[in-house]
C-alpha positions in Angstrom: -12.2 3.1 -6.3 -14.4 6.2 -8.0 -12.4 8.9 -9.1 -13.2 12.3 -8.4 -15.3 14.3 -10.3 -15.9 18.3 -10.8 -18.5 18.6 -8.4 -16.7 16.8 -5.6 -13.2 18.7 -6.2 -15.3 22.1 -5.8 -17.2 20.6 -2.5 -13.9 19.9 -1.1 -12.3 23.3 -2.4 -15.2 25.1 -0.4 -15.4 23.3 2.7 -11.3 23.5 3.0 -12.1 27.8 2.2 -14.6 27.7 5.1 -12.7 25.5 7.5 -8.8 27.5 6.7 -10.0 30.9 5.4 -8.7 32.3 2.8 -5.1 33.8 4.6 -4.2 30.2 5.1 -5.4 28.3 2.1 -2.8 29.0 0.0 -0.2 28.0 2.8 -1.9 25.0 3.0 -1.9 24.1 -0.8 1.6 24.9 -1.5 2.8 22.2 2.0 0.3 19.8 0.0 1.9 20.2 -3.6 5.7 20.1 -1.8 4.6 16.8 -0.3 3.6 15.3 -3.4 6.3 16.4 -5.0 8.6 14.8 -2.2 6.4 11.8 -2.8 6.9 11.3 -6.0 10.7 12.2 -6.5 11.0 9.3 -3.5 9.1 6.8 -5.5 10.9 7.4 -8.7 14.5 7.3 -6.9 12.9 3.5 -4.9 11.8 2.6 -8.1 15.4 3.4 -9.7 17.3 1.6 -7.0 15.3 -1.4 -7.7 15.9 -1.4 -11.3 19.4 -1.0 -11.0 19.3 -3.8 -8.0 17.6 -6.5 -10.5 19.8 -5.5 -13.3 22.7 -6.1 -11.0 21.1 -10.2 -9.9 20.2 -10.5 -13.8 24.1 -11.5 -14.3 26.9 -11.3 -16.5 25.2 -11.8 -19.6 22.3 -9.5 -19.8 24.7 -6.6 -17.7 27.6 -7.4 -20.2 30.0 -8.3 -16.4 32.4 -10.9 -17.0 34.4 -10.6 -13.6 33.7 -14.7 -13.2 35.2 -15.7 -16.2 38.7 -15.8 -14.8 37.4 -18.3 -12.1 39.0 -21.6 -12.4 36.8 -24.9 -11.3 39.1 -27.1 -8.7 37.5 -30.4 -9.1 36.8 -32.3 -6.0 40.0 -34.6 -5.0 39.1 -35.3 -1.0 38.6 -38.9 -0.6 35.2 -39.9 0.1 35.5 -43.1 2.4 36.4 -46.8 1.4 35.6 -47.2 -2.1 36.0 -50.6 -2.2 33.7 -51.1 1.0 31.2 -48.4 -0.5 30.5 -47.5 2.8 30.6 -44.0 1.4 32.5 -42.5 4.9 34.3 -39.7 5.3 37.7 -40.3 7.0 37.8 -37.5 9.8 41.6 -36.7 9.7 42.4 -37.0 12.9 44.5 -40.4 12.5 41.9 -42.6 14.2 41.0 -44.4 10.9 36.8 -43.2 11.9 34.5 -41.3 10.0 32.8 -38.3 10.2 30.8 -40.3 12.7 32.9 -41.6 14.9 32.4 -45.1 13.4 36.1 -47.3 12.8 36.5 -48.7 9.5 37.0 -52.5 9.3 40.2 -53.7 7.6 
């Protein structure tokens, strides 16, 4: 994208003095400067909240949070079917002696 140059700022300047007049030029200028202020000061608060948003999902090393470190791992101790079978089914709990898929074991 060209950028602006002298010549095209003072075109502009001119045909926004004919078009407004000069009562309501200055009007007009200082709504434009409060919206790019307002622009900005958004972007830089977005840009802020994101920051503090990846810091947060970097985890507890680079943000120095240890709150996991009291977690304790319960290893897995639900039987997993008939070992000796290795039909690798599930028993389903319900007394019936099937698996998670309604199939009976044989013995």
């Amino acid at each position: 994208m060209p950028s602006l140059g002298p010549l095209e700022i003072i075109t502009v300047l001119v045909v926004a003095l004919i078009v407004f007049g000069p009562s309501r030029l200055p009007e007009i200028a200082r709504n434009v400067g409060r919206a790019i202020n307002e622009l900005r000061r958004t972007a830089s608060e977005l840009r802020s909240e994101f920051e503090i948003g990846l810091d947060d999902d970097a985890g507890p090393a680079a943000s120095g949070n240890h709150a996991d470190d009291d977690v304790e791992v319960i290893p897995d101790v639900l039987p997993r079917g008939d070992a000796a079978a290795g039909d690798g089914a599930t028993p389903t709990g319900d007394g019936t002696g099937g698996n998670a898929t309604g199939e009976r074991h044989a013995g």
